[in-house]
N, C-alpha and C positions, 0 to 999 in steps of 0.2 A: 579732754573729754570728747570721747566721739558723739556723732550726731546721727540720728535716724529719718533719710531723705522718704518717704514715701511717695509709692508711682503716684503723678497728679496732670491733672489740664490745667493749663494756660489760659491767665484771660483773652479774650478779643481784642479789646483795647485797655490800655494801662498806659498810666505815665509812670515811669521810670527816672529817679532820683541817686544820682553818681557822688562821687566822692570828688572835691578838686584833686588837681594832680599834684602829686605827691612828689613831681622828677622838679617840676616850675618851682615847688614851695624849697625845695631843700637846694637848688642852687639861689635863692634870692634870701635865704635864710644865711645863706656863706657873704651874702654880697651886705647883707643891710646888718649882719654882728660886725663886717669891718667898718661900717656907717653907726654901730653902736643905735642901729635904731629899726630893731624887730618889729615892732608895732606898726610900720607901716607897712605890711603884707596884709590884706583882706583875702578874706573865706580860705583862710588856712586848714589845711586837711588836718584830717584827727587820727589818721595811720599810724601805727607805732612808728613807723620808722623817722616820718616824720617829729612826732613827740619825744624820740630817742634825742633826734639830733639836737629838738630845742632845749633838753632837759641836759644837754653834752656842753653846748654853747651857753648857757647861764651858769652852770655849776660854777659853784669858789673850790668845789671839794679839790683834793692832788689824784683821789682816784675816780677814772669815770670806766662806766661801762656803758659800750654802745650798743648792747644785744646784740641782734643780727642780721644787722642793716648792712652791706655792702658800700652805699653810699654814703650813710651816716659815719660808717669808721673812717670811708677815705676822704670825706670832705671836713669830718671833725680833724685827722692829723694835720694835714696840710695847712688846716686854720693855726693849731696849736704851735705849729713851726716857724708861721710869719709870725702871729704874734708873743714868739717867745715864750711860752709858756709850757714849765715842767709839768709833766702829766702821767698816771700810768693809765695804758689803756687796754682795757679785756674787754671779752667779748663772748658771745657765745661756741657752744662745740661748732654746730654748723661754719660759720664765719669764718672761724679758724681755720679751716678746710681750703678757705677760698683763696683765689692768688691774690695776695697783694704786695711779692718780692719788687715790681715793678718800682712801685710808688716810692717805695724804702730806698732803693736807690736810687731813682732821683731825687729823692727829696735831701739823700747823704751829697748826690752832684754838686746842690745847692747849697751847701754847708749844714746839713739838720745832723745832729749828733741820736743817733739812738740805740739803746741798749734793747739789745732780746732776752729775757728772763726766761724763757725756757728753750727755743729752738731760735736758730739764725732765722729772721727774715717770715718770721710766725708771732702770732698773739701769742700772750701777752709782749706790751713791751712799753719801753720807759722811755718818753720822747724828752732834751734836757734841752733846759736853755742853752744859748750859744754867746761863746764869748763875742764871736766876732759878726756883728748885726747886717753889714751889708753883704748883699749877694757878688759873687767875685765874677761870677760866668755872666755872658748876654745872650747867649744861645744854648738849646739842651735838646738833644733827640730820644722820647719817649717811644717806650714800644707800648703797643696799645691793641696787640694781638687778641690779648686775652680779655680785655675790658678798656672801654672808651672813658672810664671813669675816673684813672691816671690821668689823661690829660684834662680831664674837667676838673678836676681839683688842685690841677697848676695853674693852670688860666682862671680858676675863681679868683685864687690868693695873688697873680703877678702884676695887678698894679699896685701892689704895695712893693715893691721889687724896685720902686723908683727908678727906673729905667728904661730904656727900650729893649723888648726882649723877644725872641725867636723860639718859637718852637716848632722841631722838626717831631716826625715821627717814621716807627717802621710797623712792621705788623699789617695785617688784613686790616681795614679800619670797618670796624664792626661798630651799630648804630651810629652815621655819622648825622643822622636827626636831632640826637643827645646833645652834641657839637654844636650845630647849628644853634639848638637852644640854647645853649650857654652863652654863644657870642651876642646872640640876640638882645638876650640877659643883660649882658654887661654892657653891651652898648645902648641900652635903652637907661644906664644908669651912668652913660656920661664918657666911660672907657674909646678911645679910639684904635680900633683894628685895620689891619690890612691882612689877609684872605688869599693865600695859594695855591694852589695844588696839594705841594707837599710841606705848606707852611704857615704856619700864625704868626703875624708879629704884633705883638703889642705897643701901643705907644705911648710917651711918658702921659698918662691923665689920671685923676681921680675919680674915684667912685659919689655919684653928688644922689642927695636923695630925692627917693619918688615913693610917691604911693602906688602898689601896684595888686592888682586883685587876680586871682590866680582861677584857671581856667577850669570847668568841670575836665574829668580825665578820661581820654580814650581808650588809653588800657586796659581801664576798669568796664567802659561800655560795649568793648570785644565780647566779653562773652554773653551780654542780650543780645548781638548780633548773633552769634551762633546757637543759643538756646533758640531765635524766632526762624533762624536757619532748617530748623529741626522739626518745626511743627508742621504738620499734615493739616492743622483747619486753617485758614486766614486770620492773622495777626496785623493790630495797627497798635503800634507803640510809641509812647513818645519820650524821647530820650530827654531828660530835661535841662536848659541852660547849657548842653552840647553845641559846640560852633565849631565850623570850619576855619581857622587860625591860622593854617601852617606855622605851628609850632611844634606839634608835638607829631612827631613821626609816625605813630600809631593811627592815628589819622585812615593810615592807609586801610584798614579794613573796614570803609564803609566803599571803597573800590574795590577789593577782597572779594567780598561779599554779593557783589553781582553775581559774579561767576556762580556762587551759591543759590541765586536766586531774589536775592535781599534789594528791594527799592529802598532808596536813603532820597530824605527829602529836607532842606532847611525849613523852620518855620519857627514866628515868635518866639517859639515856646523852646524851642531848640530844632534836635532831630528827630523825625519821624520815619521811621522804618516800616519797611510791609514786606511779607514773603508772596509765594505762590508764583512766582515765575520761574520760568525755567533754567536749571542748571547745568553744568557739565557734567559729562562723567570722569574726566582725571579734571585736574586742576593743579597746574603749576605757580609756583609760590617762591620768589627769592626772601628768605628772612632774613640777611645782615641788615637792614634799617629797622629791623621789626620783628624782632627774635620773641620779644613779650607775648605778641600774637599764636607762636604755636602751638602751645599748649590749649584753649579751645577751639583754632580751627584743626587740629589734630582729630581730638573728640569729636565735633561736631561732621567733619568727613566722616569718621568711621560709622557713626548711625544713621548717615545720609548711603553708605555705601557708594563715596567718592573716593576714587582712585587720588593718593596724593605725591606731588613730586616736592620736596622742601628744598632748594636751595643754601648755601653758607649756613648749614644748620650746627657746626662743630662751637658756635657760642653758646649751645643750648649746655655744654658740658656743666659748665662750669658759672652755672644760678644758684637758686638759694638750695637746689637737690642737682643732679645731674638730669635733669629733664629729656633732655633724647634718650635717655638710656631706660628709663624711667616709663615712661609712655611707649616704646618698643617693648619694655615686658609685658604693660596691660594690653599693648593691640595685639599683639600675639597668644595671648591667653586668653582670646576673647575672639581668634579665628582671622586672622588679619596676618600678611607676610611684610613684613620687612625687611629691607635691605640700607645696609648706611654704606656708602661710597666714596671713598679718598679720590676726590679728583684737584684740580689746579688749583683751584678758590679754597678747597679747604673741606668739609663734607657736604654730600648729600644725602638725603634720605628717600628712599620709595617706599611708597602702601599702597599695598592691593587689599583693598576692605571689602572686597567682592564675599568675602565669606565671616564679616566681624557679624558677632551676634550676643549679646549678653544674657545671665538669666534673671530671670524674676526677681531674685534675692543677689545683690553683689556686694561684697566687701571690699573699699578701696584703700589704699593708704596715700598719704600727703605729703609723707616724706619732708616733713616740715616748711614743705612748699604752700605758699600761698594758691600761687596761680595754678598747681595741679589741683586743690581741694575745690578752688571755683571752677573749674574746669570739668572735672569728677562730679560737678552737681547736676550737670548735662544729661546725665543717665539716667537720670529721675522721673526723665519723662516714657519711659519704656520701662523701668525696672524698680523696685525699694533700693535705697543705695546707704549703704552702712558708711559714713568717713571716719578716721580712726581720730583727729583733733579736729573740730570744728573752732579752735581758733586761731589758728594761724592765717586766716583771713585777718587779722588784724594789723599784718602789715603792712596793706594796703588798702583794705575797704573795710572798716569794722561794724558795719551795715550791712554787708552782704546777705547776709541769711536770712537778714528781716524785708530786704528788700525783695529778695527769690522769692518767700513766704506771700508778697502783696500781690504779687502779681499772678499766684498759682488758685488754684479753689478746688 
């Protein structure tokens, strides 16, 4: 169902109400089904993806579908393999698209038997139980080039491995924030790690239970950061139950955002943001910890007319759409150069938005992308903006559109 954005102003002040995060809930959702005790998660998010995984993790059915969750399918097999459990698992078209040869093979390293029903090493497929229950190997080297979510969904499942176990990896380690959280995760539920360079070891402990209440989401408050980025009156908003944690990598764009112009301030009530200062005109941006962030500071440079330079942006490939590839047709079609650059690290991207301009009437599409359709809503403050599915927001914020609507008049 597309949706019809009319050009609108921004309140002055508003408080602003976020979704928890959806990365916290679905690794503590893998930790408390092997603790057989979901219920102890507070302010559980209501995003499909999330709702996929809890409706993947209760099912009795033999078949589950996990829609088109990227995490939801890699952290649902990984569970379905320690705990033995025959499954067949589909997905949607999108999903299917995405890499997850990785995972299938190490998870075959580790003894997991699985059949592919249509293509090697592609959804669908038939994951079996195993005859032989313990793990043979102590050490496994994941590549993690292409997603950080391979090794988040061995290190969920490996203290049931009953053993002490090593994981190496190769690859660009792209969001190693994700990481972070997860070790976080399971050592706040008991797990004992040791932390190297180029190594995890796990050490023989169980997972013991906790109540644990899950943080509002920064991912989600990226793009109020960039809509108050955008506005020409003064803006005081209040981000609400927003905190400084260092947990979640995303974090980073309330430092971002200086450069934009954006004051970020803690208070009671969360965060409080204000624009009207001054910006730059380029702005250099590494996103391998914070890939999530592109897609609105993308937009919100181009109607600021900020020159952008992206760093490690070759993981935008391969999200729920091909994202760089994606937002390089709209800023080009909308008078904006771009350049994408094979260097050591992997790519980058340049925008000269010296000449981006959109017209009164735009039609965007979302490409079944969440974070390009929130992102795409940016434009509404200069244009009517036509989106072709206004719900694929629900993979992460199923509130968004009501929450945009509170804050505009």
């Amino acid at each position: 169902m597309s949706l019809r954005l009319e050009k609108r102003i921004f309140l002055k002040r508003a408080n602003i109400f976020l979704p928890s995060s959806k990365s916290i809930a679905n690794r503590l959702l893998i930790i408390n089904a092997l603790l057989n005790n979901i219920e102890a998660i507070e302010n559980m998010p209501t995003s499909k993806d999330t709702q996929d995984l809890i409706a993947a993790l209760q099912s009795d059915s033999y078949d589950i579908h996990v829609g088109d969750g990227g995490t939801t399918f890699r952290f649902v097999l990984a569970y379905f393999f320690i705990t033995n459990q025959e499954k067949i698992i589909e997905a949607t078209t999108s999903l299917k698209s995405r890499p997850h040869k990785t995972l299938f093979e190490t998870l075959e390293k580790l003894g997991a038997k699985i059949e592919f029903l249509n293509k090697a090493y592609q959804l669908p497929i038939k994951i079996c139980k195993r005859d032989q229950l313990e793990i043979q190997i102590s050490e496994l080297e994941v590549d993690i080039d292409k997603s950080n979510q391979f090794l988040t969904a061995l290190l969920l499942i490996s203290p049931s491995f009953n053993k002490e176990f090593k994981f190496f990896w190769k690859g660009n380690f792209v969001s190693k924030s994700y990481i972070d959280m997860t070790l976080y995760l399971m050592s706040q539920h008991g797990i004992k790690i040791s932390k190297k360079p180029n190594s995890i070891t796990i050490h023989p402990s169980f997972y013991q239970r906790k109540s644990f209440k899950v943080e509002a989401d920064w991912s989600s408050a990226a793009f109020f950061y960039a809509l108050a980025a955008i506005q020409e009156s003064p803006i005081e908003w209040v981000l609400i139950d927003l905190f400084k944690s260092g947990l979640q990598g995303d974090e980073r764009i309330a430092d971002i955002m200086i450069e934009f112009g954006i004051e970020s301030k803690e208070t009671d009530q969360g965060v409080l943001i204000r624009n009207g200062n001054k910006f730059k005109d380029t702005i250099e941006i590494d996103f391998n910890n914070c890939p999530d962030l592109f897609p609105p500071i993308a937009i919100c440079a181009a109607m600021k007319k900020v020159n952008l330079i992206g760093l490690q942006v070759q993981h935008l490939h391969h999200k729920e759409s091909d994202r760089l590839s994606e937002l390089k047709g709209f800023l080009e079609q909308h008078g904006s150069s771009v350049k994408i650059l094979e260097t050591m690290d992997g790519e980058m991207v340049t925008v000269d938005n010296s000449n981006f301009q959109v017209a009164e009437n735009i039609n965007v599409f979302s490409q079944n992308d969440h974070r390009l359709a929130m992102s795409y809503s940016l434009l509404s403050y200069r244009s009517i903006v036509t989106i072709d599915d206004e719900t694929v927001v629900k993979k992460s914020f199923p509130d968004f559109w009501k929450v945009f609507d509170s804050i505009s008049c």
